[in-house]
N, C-alpha and C positions, 0 to 999 in steps of 0.2 A: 504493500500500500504506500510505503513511503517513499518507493522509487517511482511508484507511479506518478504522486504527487508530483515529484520532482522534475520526470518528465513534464506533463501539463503545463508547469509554471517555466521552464525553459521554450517549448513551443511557443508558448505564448509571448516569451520575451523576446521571438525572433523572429512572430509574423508581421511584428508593427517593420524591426529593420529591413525584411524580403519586400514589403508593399512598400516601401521606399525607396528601396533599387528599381524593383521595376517602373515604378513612377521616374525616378532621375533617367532611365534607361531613355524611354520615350521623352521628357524632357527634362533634356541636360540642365535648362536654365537653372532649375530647382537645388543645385548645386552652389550656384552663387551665392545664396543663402545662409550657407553651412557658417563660416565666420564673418556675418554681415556685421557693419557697423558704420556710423557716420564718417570717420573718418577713411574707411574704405568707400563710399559714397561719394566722399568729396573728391578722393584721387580719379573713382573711372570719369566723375562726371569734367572735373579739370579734362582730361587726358580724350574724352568724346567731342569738347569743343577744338580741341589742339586739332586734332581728328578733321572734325567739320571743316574749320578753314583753310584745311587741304584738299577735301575732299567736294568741294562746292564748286574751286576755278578747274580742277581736273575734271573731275564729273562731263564740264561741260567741255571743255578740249576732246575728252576721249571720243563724247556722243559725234563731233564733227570729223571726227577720225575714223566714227563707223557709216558715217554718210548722209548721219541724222540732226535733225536742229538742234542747236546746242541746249536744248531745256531738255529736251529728251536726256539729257546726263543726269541732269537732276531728277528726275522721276528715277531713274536707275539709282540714285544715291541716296532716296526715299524706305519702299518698302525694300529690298535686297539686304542691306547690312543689315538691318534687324531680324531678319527670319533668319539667314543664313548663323547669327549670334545665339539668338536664341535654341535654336536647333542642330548646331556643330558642336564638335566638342572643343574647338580651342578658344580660350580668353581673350584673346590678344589680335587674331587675324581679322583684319579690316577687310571686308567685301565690297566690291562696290563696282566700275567700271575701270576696265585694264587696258593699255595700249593693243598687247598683244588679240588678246579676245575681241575687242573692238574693230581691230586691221580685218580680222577671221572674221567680222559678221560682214566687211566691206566685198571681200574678197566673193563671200557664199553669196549676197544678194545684188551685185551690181550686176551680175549678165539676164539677171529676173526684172527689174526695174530700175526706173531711174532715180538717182541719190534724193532723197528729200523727198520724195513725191508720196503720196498718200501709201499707195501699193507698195512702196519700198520699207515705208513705216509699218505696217502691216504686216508684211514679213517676215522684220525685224522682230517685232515680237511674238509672233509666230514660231521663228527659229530660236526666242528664248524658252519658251513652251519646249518644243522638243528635246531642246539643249536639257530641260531640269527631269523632265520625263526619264531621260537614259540615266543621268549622274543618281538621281534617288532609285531607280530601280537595279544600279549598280549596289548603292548603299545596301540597299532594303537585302538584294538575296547575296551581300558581303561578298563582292566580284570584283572589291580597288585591285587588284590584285590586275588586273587587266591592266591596268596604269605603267605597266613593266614593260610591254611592249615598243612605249619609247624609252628606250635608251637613253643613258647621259649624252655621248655623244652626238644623238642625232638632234638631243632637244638643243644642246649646245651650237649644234650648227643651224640648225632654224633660227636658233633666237639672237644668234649675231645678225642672221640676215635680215630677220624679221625686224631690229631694231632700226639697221641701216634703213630701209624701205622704208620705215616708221618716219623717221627723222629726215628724211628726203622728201616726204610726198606732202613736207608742211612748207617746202620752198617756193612756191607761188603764193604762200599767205606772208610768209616772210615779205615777199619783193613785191607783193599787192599786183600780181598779175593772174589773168586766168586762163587757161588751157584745157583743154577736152584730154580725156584717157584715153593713150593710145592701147595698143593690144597687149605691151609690155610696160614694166613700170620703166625701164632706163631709158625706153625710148620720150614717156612721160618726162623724163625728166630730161633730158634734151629738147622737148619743146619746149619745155619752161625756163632754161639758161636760156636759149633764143630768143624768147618772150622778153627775161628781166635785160636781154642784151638791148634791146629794142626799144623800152622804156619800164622802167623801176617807178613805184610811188614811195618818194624817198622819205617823206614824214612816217608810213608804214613802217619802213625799215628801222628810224631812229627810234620809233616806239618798243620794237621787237627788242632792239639792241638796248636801250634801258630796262627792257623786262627781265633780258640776260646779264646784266650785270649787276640789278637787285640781286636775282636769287640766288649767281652765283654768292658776291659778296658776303651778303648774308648768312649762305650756308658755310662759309667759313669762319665768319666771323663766330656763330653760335648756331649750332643745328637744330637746336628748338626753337629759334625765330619761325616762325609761318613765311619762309620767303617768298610761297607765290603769291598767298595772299596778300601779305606788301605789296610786289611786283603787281596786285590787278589793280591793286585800291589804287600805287601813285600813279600808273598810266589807264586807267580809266578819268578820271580828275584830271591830268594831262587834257585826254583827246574830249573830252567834254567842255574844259577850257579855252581851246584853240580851234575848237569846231571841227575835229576831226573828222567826224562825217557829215559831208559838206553835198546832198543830191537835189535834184533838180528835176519837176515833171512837166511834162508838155506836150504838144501832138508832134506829127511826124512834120508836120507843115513848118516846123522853127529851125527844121534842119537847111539850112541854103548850100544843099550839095545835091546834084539831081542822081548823082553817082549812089549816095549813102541812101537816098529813097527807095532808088531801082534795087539795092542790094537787100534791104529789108523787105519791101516787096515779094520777091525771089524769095526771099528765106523761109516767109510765112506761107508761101504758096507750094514750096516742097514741104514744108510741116503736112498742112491740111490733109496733101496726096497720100504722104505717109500713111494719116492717120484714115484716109478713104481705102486706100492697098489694107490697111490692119483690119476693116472691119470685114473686107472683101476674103479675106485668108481667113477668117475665123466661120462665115456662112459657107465657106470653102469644106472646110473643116469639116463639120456638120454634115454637108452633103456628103462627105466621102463616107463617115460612118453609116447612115441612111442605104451608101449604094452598095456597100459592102455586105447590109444585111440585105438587102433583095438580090444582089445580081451577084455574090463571091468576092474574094480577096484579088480575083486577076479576070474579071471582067473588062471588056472596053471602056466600059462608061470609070471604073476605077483609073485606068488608065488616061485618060478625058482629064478627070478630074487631078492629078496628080501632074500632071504635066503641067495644067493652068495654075499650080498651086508653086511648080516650079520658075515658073515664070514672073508670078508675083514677086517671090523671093530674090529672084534675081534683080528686079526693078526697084524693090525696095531697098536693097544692097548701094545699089549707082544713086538712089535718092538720098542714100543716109552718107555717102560721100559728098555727098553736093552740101546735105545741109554743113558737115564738118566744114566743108571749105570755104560759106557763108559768113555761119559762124568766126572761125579765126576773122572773118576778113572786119567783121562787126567789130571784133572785139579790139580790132588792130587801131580801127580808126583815131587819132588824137586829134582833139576839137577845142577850137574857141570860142570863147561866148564873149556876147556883147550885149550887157544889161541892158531893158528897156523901162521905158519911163514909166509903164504899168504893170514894172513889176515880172515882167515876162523875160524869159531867157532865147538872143538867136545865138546858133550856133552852125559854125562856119569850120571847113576846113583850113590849115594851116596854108596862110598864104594869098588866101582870098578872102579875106577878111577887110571892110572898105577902110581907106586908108585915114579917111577924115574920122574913124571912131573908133576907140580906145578899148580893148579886152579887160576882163576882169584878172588877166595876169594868171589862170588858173588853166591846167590841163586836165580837160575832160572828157570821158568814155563812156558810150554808151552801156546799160547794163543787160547783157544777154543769157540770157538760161538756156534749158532747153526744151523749151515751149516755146508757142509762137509769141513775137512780140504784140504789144498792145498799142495800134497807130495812134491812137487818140489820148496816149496817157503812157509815153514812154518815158523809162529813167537813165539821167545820165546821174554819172558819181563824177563829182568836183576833189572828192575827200578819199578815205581810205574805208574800211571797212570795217564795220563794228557789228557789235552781238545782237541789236537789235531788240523788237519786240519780245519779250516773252511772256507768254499767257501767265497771268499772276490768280495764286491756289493751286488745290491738289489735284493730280490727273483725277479723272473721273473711272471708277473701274469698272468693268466690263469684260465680257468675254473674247479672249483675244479669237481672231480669222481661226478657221481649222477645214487646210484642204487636202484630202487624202494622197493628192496626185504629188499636190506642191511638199507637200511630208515627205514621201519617196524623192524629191528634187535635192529635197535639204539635207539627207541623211546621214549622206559620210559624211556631209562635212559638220556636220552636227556633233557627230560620235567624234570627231579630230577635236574640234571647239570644248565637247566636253573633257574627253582625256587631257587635253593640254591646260585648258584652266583648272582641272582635279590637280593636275600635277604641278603646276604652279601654287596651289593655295598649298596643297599640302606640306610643298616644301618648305615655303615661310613658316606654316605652322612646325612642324619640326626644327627647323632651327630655334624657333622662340621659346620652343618649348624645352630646347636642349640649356637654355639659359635659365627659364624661368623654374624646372624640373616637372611638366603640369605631365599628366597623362594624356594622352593621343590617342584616339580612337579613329583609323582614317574611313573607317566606313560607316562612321557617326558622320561624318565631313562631309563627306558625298551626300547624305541624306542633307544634310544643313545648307550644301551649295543649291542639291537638287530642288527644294522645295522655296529656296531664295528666287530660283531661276521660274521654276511655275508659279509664285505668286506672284511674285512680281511680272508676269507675262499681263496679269488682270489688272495691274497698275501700269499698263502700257511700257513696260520697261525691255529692253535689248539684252542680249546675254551678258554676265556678270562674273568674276570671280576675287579671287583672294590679292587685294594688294601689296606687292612688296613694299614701297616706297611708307604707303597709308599704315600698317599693320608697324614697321621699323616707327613711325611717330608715336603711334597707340603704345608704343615696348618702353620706347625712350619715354616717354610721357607719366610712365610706371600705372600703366592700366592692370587691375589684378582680375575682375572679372568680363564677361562681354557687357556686361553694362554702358561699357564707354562706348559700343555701337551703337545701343538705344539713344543714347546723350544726340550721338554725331544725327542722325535720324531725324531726331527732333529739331535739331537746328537746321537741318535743310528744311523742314515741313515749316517752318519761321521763314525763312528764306522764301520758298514757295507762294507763302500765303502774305509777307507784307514787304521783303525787299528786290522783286524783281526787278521795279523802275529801275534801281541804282545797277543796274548791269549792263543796261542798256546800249552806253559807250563803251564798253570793253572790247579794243580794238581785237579784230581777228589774228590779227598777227601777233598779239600775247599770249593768245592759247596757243599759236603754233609752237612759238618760243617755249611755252610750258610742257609740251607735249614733247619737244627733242631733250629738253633738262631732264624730263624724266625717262626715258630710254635711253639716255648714256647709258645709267647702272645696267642694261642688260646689254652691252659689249664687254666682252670676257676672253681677250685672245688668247691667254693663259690655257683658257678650256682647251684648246686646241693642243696646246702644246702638250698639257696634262694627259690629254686622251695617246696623244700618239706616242709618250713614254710610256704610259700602261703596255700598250698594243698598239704595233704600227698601223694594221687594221682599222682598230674604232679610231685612230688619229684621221684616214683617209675616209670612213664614214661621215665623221662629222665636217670635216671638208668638203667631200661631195652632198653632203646633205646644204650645207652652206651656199654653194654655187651654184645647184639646182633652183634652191629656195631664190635665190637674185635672182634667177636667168629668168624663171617660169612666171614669177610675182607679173601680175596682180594673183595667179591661180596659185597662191601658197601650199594649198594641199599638195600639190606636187612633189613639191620637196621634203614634203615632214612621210608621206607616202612613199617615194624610191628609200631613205634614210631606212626606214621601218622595215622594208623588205630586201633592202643591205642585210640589216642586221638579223633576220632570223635565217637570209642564208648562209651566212657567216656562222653562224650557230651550228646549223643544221650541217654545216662540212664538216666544221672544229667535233663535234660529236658523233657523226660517219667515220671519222678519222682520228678520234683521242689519240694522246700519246699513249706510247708501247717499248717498257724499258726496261730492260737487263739488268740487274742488281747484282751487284757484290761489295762487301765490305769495307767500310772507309776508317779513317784513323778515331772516328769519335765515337765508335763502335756500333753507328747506324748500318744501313745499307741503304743505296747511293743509285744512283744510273750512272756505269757504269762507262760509259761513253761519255759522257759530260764531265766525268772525275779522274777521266783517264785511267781507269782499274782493269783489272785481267778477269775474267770471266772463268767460273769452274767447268770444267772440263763433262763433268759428269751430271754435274744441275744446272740447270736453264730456270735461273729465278726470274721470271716472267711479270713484271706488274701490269695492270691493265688501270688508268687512268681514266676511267667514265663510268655510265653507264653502260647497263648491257642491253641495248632492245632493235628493235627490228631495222634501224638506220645503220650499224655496228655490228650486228650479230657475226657478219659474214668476214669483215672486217678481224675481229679477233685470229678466228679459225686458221684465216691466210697467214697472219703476222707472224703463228706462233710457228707452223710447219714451216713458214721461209727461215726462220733464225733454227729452227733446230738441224735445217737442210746442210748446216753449213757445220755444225756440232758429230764427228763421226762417232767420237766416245760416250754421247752421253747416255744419260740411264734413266734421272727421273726429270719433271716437269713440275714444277712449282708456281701456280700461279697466283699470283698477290694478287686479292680483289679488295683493301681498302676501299679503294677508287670507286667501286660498285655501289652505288645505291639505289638503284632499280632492275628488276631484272621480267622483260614480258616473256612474252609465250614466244616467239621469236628468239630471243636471246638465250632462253633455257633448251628450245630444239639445235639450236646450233651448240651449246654448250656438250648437251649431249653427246650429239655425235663427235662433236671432237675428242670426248672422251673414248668413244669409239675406236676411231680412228690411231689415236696414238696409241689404246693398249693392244690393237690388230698389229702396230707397229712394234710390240713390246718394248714400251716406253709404261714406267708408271707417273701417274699422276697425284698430285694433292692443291689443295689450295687452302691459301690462309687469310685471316683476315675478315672476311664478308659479316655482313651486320645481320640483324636480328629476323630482319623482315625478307634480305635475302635467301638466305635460310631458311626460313618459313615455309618462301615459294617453293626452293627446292625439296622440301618436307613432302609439300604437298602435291606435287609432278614425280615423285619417287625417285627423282636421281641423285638423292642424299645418298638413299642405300645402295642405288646404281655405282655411283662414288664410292663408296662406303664411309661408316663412317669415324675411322681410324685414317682418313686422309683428310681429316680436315682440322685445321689448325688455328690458335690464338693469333698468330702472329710470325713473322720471319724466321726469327730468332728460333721460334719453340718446333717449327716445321723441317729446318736445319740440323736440328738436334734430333729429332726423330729420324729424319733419310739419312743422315749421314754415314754411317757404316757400312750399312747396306751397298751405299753406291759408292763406296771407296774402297770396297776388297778388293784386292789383286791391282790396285791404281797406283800409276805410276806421276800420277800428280803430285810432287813436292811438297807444297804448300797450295792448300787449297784455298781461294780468294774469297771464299763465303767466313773462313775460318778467322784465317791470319791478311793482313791491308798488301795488297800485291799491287806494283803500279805497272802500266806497261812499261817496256824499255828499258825496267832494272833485271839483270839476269840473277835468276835462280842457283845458290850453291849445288853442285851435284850430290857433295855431302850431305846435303839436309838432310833431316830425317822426316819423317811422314811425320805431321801433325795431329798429336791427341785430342780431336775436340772436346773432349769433356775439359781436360784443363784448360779450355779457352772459359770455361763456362762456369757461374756464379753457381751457389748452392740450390738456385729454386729452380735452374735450366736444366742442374745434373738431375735432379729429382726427376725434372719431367721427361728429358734424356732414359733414365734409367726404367722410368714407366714405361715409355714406347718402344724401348727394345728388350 
């Protein structure tokens, strides 16, 4: 009765702790709890604003990096960091909007739609839907383990290049020029040296170049200044001061150039046709599915159909070159105005300009997209480019697009997007956590990104992950729980709802400036070099993953894709073909490979190690290795084969094992082997080839397997000193007098024991 008691009243003390784990299991936050206190309050909430004011002027560079208007960053830097907080297991990792994930949403939706445009938006949050979908259903059935597939090297050579790309493709915001995306980014970016060769907006520039030399400064001076936030506040106030953005609207009629009318004309009139060919290809469409089901897949009328559809294609192709060469020509033009007395702007080509009246001294461009222009209400820019409007309050939530077709579009690169931002957050989380000593759970992580990335899909947000940069302030900052997320959170939703007027001048070219300051930190040329010390190999992996990734960019997956499939075939040789080494005894009473140590090999044993696994890639492999080396051995007797190395062995590797057991004792050769672990073992237990073996040939270890054959195979031997015994190098010659080698006196008291057991 008293032990019963005593049971009851322990059960009882343990089901309030078990309902508690599984409650923290499901939510981690409930952890932060455990030593709450004010002054832990005060530190995350310090360290969520420190947070914020990095994460407000980034937010919004990133978003224009993935193609979207710059508020769009802030909606991502909204609900993402607090779910991802609440729901991961690490304290300290700031989520929010990433260069790299950002480039990867530009990359997956630019050939779908056009940058900014409703459908491209759309998309975008779409592809963060999918993106969260994969990462939490990786968490949920514990699959990070997938995350292995990239390599250091390959990620290392993606992300020098992805950075370089990064930091290249803000050089038209820097020089206040604009240029269309050619089919490569280097080519992109030789339009755009052409362009600032051509004409530069130099107040742009000088803006950029103060933004650059705040944060450097800054960051030197004291790394917990908020330098970028400086850097937006003094030149936003700058170009707000000086009228930085300086435009100008009016019909097409103020243009006195008949050249510049004919060209906008032309421009809007290949649009329309575009857009008459797009709707023609889409009832095109339509009909072909319709003829397919009445008439077959290779009926005439398909054929009818498929030809006029080739033809559209073609037409639309020479249309979208036209518009391209419109375009530049718009955007080339540089104009002067000449105030009028009602307030009206004419503007004239350089040169023809009447000579009796005075310009306002400004060069200005028309503003072209790509949409048709608007003849009755066109914009010229006098000034440089700033952040503009932004919708002030909270996105409104809603269920993001969901198209089954455009899901199969998005998917590898969805599954890349996810893997590379898992592996990015994770890693900062592990490092911070190597400082802070927290626990890590990385398939709590995935669930906390994954469900960051689907809620945030219904708050109109773009895919998301773990910041480096943002997470290193939160560390510095001395954040002990994710609380400091929720803080950062809130201060954007303040943001949101009462200071967006005040962003409104924030020249574009500080976000570009802010966006290459923070992709320096991911050039790492060291990686390179680190990789190809390891292994010349992963050195050339991640170099060709790096020049793939340049050459192919804007299509990044390219490169992270050839990287990926470098490396499992490099795998897949390296273990077809593991090493295979001859052992004998070296001066520190190990055994050695023998070749590599320069040692003499025993005449009569063939110590055999085998270095991998044994399965169906290898099986066959062993079998060869071992009959070529004993081909060359006339005297020997037994076969010893070292499987340390072995830690799997399939049905493949155990039929070839067999038979080579075969094989050699048809050759009367005996066999043993030593070494093999538990579960090897097991398998051969249960295939029967243990007792096939038997199993008196199978041994602890080297030492103990040498002690057992050794007499056996040295009667009547006229081996001197035998090299498993005594350290034999090649090239030193043997006394004739020696005397044959006792191995038991080579041998400590627990070796002669087992020595004396086995024979």
């Amino acid at each position: 009765m008293e032990k019963s008691g005593d049971t009851s009243s322990e059960q009882k003390s343990r089901t309030p702790a078990n309902a508690k784990q599984v409650l923290e299991r499901f939510f981690p936050f409930l952890t932060w709890f455990h030593h709450f206190s004010l002054e832990r309050f005060r530190i995350d909430f310090i360290s969520g604003l420190t947070v914020a004011l990095v994460l407000i002027p980034q937010s919004m560079a990133y978003a224009q990096l993935a193609g979207l208007p710059a508020y769009y960053g802030l909606y991502a830097a909204f609900l993402p960091p607090m779910i991802a907080s609440l729901f991961g297991s690490s304290y300290q990792l700031a989520t929010g909007p990433v260069a790299v994930v950002s480039l990867m949403t530009a990359t997956a939706l630019e050939p779908l739609a056009t940058s900014g445009s409703e459908a491209y938006i759309a998309y975008a949050i779409f592809l963060a839907l999918i993106v969260g979908l994969f990462q939490f259903l990786l968490g949920v059935f514990r699959l990070g383990v997938l995350v292995n597939f990239l390599s250091h090297p390959v990620i290392n050579g993606f992300t020098n290049a992805a950075a370089i790309i990064i930091a290249t493709s803000q050089l038209s915001k820097l020089f206040g020029v604009y240029v269309d995306k050619a089919a490569h980014h280097y080519e992109t970016i030789i339009n755009v040296i052409k362009a600032a060769l051509y004409y530069s907006h130099w107040p742009t520039m000088v803006l950029s170049g103060i933004a650059f030399a705040i944060m450097i400064f800054l960051k030197r001076l004291n790394p917990k200044i908020p330098n970028v936030l400086v850097a937006v506040v003094v030149t936003t106030i700058i170009s707000w001061g000086i009228g930085f953005e300086h435009n100008h609207k009016c019909p097409v009629a103020h243009i006195q150039s008949s050249e510049i009318q004919t060209t906008i004309t032309e421009f809007n009139k290949t649009l329309a046709r575009i857009d008459s060919l797009g709707q023609e290809r889409v009832d095109l469409g339509k009909q072909l599915e319709e003829s397919k089901k009445l008439h077959g897949s290779h009926s005439a009328e398909i054929l009818t159909l498929q030809h006029q559809t080739a033809l559209l294609n073609l037409e639309m192709t020479e249309l979208k070159e036209k518009v391209l060469h419109r375009r530049a020509q718009l955007r080339a033009y540089l104009l002067e105005a000449i105030p009028n007395s009602d307030g009206t702007i004419t503007f004239y080509k350089p040169g023809e300009t009447p000579q009796e009246q005075k310009t306002d001294g400004r060069r200005w461009r028309l503003k072209v997209g790509y949409f048709a222009l608007k003849t009755d209400d066109l914009t010229f820019m006098g000034g440089g480019a700033v952040v503009g409007t932004i919708p002030q309050g909270l996105p409104r939530l809603k269920f993001p697009l969901f198209d089954f077709s455009l899901m199969l579009n998005l998917f590898s690169m969805a599954v890349i997007i996810s893997l590379l931002g898992f592996m990015e957050a994770i890693s900062i989380a592990k490092a911070m956590a190597a400082k802070t000593g927290q626990r890590l759970d990385p398939n709590q992580e995935l669930i906390g990104q994954g469900l960051a990335n689907i809620i945030g899909s219904f708050g109109q947000t773009y895919p998301v992950s773990g910041s480096f940069s943002r997470s290193a302030v939160n560390l510095q900052a001395g954040a002990v729980t994710g609380l400091s997320n929720l803080v950062s959170s809130c201060v954007v939703i303040v943001t949101l709802l009462f200071f967006t007027p005040l962003l409104y001048h924030l020249p574009q070219g500080v976000l570009a400036a802010i966006i290459m300051m923070a992709v320096i930190g991911l050039i790492n040329v060291r990686g390179f070099i680190h990789s190809y010390q390891a292994q010349k190999y992963d050195g050339a992996i991640s170099v060709i993953s790096f020049v793939t990734t340049l050459a192919m960019a804007p299509h990044l997956d390219k490169g992270i894709i050839l990287g990926v499939l470098l490396s499992l075939i490099l795998f897949l040789l390296r273990n077809m073909k593991p090493d295979i080494a001859m052992l004998a005894k070296y001066t520190d009473g190990s055994y050695r490979n023998a070749a590599r140590f320069n040692l003499r090999i025993c005449k009569h044993i063939a110590v055999v190690r085998f270095n991998g696994s044994l399965f169906f890639a290898n099986a066959s492999y062993l079998e060869d290795m071992i009959l070529e080396r004993i081909s060359d051995m006339p005297h020997l007797k037994h076969i010893l084969l070292v499987g340390n190395g072995i830690n799997e062995l399939d049905a493949s590797g155990e039929e070839s094992l067999s038979k080579l057991v075969d094989q050699l004792r048809e050759a009367n050769y005996d066999i043993s082997i030593s070494g093999l672990n538990d579960a090897v073992l097991d398998a051969l237990r249960r295939t029967h080839l243990y007792e096939k073996i038997g199993e008196g040939n199978f041994y602890r270890n080297v030492a103990m397997s040498v002690s057992a054959i050794y007499e056996k195979t040295h009667q009547d031997s006229d081996e001197l000193r035998c090299p498993l015994v005594d350290v034999s190098f090649k090239g030193l010659k043997v006394s004739a007098k020696a005397k044959k080698t006792d191995f038991t006196s080579q041998m400590g008291p627990e070796q002669q024991d087992n020595h004396d057991e086995n024979n």
